[in-house]
C-alpha positions in Angstrom: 10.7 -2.1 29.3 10.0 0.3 26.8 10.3 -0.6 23.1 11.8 1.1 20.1 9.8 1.9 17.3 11.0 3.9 14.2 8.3 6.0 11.8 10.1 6.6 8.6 8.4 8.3 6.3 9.4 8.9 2.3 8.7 12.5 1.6 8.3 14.2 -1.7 6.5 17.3 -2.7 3.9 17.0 0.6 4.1 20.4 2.3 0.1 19.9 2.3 0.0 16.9 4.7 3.8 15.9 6.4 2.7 17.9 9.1 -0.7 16.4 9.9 1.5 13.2 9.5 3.7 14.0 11.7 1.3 15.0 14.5 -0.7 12.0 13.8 1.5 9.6 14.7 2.8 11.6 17.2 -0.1 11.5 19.3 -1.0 7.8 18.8 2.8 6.5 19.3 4.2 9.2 21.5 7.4 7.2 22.5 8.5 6.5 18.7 10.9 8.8 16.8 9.8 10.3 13.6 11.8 10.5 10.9 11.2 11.9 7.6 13.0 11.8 4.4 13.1 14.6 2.2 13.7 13.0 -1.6 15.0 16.6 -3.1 11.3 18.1 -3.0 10.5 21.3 -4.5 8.3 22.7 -2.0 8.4 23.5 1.7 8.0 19.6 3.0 11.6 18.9 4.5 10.8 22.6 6.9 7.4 22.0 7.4 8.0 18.4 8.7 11.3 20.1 10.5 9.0 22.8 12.2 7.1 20.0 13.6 9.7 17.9 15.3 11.1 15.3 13.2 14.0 14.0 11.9 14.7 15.1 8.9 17.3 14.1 6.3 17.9 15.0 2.3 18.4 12.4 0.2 18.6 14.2 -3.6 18.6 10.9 -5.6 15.0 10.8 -6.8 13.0 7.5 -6.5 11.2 6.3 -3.1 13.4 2.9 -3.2 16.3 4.6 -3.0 14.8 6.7 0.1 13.8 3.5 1.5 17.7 2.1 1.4 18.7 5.0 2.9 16.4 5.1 5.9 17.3 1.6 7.0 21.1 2.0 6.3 20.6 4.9 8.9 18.2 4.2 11.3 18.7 1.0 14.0 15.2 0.2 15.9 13.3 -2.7 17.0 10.4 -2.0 14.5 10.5 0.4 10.9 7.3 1.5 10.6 7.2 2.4 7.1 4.1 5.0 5.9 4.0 7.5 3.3 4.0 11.6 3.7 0.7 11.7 1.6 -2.1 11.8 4.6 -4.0 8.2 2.8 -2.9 6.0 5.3 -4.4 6.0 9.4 -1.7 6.8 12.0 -4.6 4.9 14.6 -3.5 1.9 13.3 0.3 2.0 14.1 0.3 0.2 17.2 -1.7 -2.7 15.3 1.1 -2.9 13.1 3.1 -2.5 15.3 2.4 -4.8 18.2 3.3 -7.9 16.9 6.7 -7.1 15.5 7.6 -6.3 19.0 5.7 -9.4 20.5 7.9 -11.9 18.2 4.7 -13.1 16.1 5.6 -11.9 12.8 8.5 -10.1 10.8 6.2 -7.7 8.3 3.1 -6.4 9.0 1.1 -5.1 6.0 -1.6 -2.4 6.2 -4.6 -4.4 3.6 -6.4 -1.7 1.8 -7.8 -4.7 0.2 -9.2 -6.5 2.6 -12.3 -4.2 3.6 -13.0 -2.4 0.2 -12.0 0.9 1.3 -9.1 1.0 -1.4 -11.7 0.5 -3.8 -14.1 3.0 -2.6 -11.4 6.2 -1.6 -9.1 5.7 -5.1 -10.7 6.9 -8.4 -8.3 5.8 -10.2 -9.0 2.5 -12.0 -5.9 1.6 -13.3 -4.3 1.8 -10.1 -6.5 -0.8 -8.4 -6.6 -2.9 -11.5 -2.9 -2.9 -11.0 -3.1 -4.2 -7.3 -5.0 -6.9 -8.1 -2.6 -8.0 -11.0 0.4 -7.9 -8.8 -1.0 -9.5 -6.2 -2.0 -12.3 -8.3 1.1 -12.5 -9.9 3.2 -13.0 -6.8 0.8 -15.4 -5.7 0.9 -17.6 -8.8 4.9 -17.4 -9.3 6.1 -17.4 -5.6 3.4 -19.2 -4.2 2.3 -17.0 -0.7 0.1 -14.2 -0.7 1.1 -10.9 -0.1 -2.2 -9.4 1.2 -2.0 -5.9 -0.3 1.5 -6.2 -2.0 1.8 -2.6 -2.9 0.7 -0.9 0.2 3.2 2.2 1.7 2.0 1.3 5.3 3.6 -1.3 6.6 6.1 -2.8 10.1 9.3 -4.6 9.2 11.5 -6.7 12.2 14.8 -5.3 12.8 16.2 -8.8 11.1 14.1 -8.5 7.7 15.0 -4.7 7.8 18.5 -5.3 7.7 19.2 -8.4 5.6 16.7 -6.6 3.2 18.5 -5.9 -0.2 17.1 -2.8 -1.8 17.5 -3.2 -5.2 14.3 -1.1 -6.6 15.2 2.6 -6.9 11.5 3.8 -7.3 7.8 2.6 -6.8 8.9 -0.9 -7.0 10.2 -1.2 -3.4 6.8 -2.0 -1.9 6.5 -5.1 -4.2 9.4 -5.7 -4.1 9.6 -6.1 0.0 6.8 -8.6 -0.2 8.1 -10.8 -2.5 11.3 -10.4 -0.6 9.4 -11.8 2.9 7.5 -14.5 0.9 10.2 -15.8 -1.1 12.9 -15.4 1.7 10.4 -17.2 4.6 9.2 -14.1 6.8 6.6 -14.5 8.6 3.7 -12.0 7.0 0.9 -11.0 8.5 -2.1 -8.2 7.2 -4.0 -5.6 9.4 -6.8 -4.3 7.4 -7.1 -0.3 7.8 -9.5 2.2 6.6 -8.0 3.6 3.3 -8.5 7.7 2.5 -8.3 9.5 -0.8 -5.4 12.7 -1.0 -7.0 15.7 0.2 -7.7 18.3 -2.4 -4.6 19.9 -4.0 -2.5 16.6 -3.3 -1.6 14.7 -6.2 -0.2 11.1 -6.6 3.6 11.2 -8.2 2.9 6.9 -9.4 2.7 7.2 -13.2 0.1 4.2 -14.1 1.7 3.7 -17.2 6.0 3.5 -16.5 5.6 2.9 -13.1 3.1 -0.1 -13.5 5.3 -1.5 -15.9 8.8 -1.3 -13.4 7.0 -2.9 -11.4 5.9 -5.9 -13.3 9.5 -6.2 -14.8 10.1 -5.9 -11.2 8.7 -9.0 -10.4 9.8 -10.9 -13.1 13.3 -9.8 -12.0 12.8 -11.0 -9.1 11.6 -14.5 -10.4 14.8 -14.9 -12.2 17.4 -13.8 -9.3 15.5 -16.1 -6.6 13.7 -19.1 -8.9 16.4 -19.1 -11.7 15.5 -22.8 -12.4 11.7 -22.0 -13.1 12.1 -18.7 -14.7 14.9 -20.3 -17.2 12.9 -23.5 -17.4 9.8 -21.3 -19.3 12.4 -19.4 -21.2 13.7 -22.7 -22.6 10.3 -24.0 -23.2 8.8 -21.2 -25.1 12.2 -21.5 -27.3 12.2 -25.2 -27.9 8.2 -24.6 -28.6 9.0 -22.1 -31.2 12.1 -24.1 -32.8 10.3 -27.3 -32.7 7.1 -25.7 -34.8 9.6 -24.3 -37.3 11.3 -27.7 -38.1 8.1 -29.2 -38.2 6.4 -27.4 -40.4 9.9 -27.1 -42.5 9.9 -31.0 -42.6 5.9 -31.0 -43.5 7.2 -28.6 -46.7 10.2 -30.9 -47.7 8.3 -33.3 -48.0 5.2 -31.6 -50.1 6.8 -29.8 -52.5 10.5 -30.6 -51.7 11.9 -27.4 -50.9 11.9 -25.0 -47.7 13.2 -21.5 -47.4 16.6 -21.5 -46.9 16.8 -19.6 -42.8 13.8 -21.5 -41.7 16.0 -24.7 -40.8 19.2 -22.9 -39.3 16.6 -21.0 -37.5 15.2 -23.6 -35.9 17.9 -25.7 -35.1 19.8 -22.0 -33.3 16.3 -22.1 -31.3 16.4 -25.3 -30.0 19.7 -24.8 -29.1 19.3 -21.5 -26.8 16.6 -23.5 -25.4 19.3 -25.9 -24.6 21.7 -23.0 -23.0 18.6 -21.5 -21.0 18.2 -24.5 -19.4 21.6 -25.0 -18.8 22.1 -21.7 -17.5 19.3 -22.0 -15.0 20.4 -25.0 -13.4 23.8 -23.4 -12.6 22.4 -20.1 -11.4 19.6 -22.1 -9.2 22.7 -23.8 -7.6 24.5 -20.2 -7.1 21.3 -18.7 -5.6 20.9 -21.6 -3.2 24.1 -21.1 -2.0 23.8 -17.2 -1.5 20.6 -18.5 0.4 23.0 -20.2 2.4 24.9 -17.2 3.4 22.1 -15.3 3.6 20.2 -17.4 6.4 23.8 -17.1 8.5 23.6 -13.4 8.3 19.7 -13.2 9.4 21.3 -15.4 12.5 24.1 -12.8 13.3 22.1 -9.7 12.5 19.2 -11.2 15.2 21.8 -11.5 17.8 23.5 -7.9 16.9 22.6 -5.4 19.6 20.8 -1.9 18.7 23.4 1.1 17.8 23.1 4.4 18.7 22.3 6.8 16.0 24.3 9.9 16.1 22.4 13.5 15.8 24.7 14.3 12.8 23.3 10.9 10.6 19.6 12.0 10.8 19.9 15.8 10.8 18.2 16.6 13.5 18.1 20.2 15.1 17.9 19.0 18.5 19.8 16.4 20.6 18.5 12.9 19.9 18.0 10.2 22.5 20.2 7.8 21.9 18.1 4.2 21.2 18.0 1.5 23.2 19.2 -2.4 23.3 15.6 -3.1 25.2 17.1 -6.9 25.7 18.4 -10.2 24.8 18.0 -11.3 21.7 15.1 -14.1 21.4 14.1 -16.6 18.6 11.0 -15.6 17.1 7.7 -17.0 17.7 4.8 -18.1 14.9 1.3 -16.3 15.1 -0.5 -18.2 16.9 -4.3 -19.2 15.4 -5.8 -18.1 18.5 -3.6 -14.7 18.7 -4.6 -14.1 15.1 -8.5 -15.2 16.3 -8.6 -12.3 19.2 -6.8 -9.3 17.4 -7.5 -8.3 13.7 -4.2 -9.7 12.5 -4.9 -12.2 9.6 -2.0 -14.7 8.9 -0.8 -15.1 5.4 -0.4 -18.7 4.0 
């Protein structure tokens, strides 16, 4: 029985390469349906990619996040397969990605620039995979599981994760934000290295190293607070009590010297010490509310897993010629864990 696989593609400013793309993955997953996403550019992308068969669909509020939330509020399919407009990423290693999403063995696949050096050979700029590192490592360190290559556009999400995803990023924090999403949340991640590529000439990135790098490290220490409230409060409450505690020390050493102190240094202190006291306070109540939206959130993964696929009408996507109408392609199923030897006789590496 034939499966249902979805190529969405974010799209903005890439009249230069959305059409080799589009053919690309055409020709290595003939039975998917393409859609691309124009995100208000000001060149010829949305026709280009139109001329060459896909879906296409305007979204005009800028940011690739909130392209991302639109695509999965609109599209219903067994597998996203989720790869940028920019040519950089190999449309040969789709069905990698793909295959064990539709096999049950995992609920993201992530396509590792990391893994084989080629990120660090293709990109020239050194920022950028300084960057990568630093985020990985980050997520690593705070929500214990590795991400592989955390902010890679080439990736295959389950229908379930998909879904019960809540985009909150409205820019270039969506990628990092989706992994820490799947670690935090329980997914089951897996990485397919793949052969990285540089823009061609005349392409230029639109990720601003400076503001961009720093969303998304303020994304991730978002993130921290909304799912580890407990731990991110618990440091906040330390670093206040640290700073209080010092200041009534040394204030106390000074009384006693030369028996006097200035005047805000004790107040000071003492307010300190008490924030520390409300932070920690405050975190145990919101750890308790997010373990409770957990709680509701697990019972809608179980209901979205046993939701049959919906048609998409020609009018949601845009398209310009009549659209086959997807495909329940069976009963809903539990899914399985990768396998060691699976993960030993493909190139699919488990993440711890």
């Amino acid at each position: 029985m034939k499966k249902n696989i979805a190529v969405l593609i974010p799209c903005f400013n890439e009249e230069l390469t959305i059409g080799d793309v589009i053919e690309d993955f055409r020709r290595e997953l003939p039975d998917a349906e393409i859609y691309v996403y124009d995100n208000a550019s000001t060149d010829r992308s949305g026709a280009i990619a139109r001329e060459h068969g896909a879906h296409v669909r305007f979204v005009s509020r800028r940011g690739k996040g909130n392209v991302v939330r639109q695509m999965i509020r609109d599209i219903d399919a067994e597998c996203y397969l989720m790869v940028d407009g920019d040519s950089t990423y190999p449309a040969e290693a789709g069905r990698g990605l793909c295959a064990p999403i539709l096999d049950g063995r995992a609920d993201m696949v992530v396509g590792d620039r990391l893994d084989n050096g080629s990120y660090m050979e293709e990109h020239p700029r050194v920022f950028h995979r300084f960057g990568n590192y630093l985020v990985r490592g980050l997520i690593r360190f705070l929500f214990r599981g590795d991400p592989g290559d955390a902010m890679s556009g080439y990736r295959a999400l389950s229908r379930p994760l998909a879904k019960t995803f809540p985009v909150l990023a409205d820019g270039f924090q969506i990628e990092t934000e989706l992994s820490i999403h799947a670690i935090a949340m329980g997914w089951r991640v897996a990485a397919l290295p793949i052969d990285y590529r540089d823009r061609p000439p005349g392409s230029t990135s639109k990720l601003s190293t400076i503001s961009d790098g720093a969303r998304i490290i303020w994304c991730v220490l978002s993130m921290l607070r909304a799912i580890r409230p407990l731990m991110f409060f618990s440091v906040v409450a330390v670093a206040l009590a640290a700073v209080g505690g010092g200041l009534a020390s040394g204030a106390s050493a000074r009384i006693g010297e030369v028996r006097e102190v200035w005047p805000p240094v004790i107040p000071l202190a003492g307010a300190l010490i008490l924030l520390a006291c409300f932070a920690l306070i405050g975190g145990v109540i919101l750890d308790s509310i997010a373990k409770s939206e957990r709680r509701h959130w697990e019972l809608e993964v179980y209901r979205e897993m046993e939701r049959p696929l919906a048609p998409t009408s020609t009018e949601a996507i845009g398209r310009t010629e009549p659209a086959q109408a997807l495909r329940r392609t069976g009963p809903p199923r539990l899914l399985r864990p990768i396998s060691e030897a699976a993960a030993q006789q493909g190139f699919i590496r488990p993440l711890p």
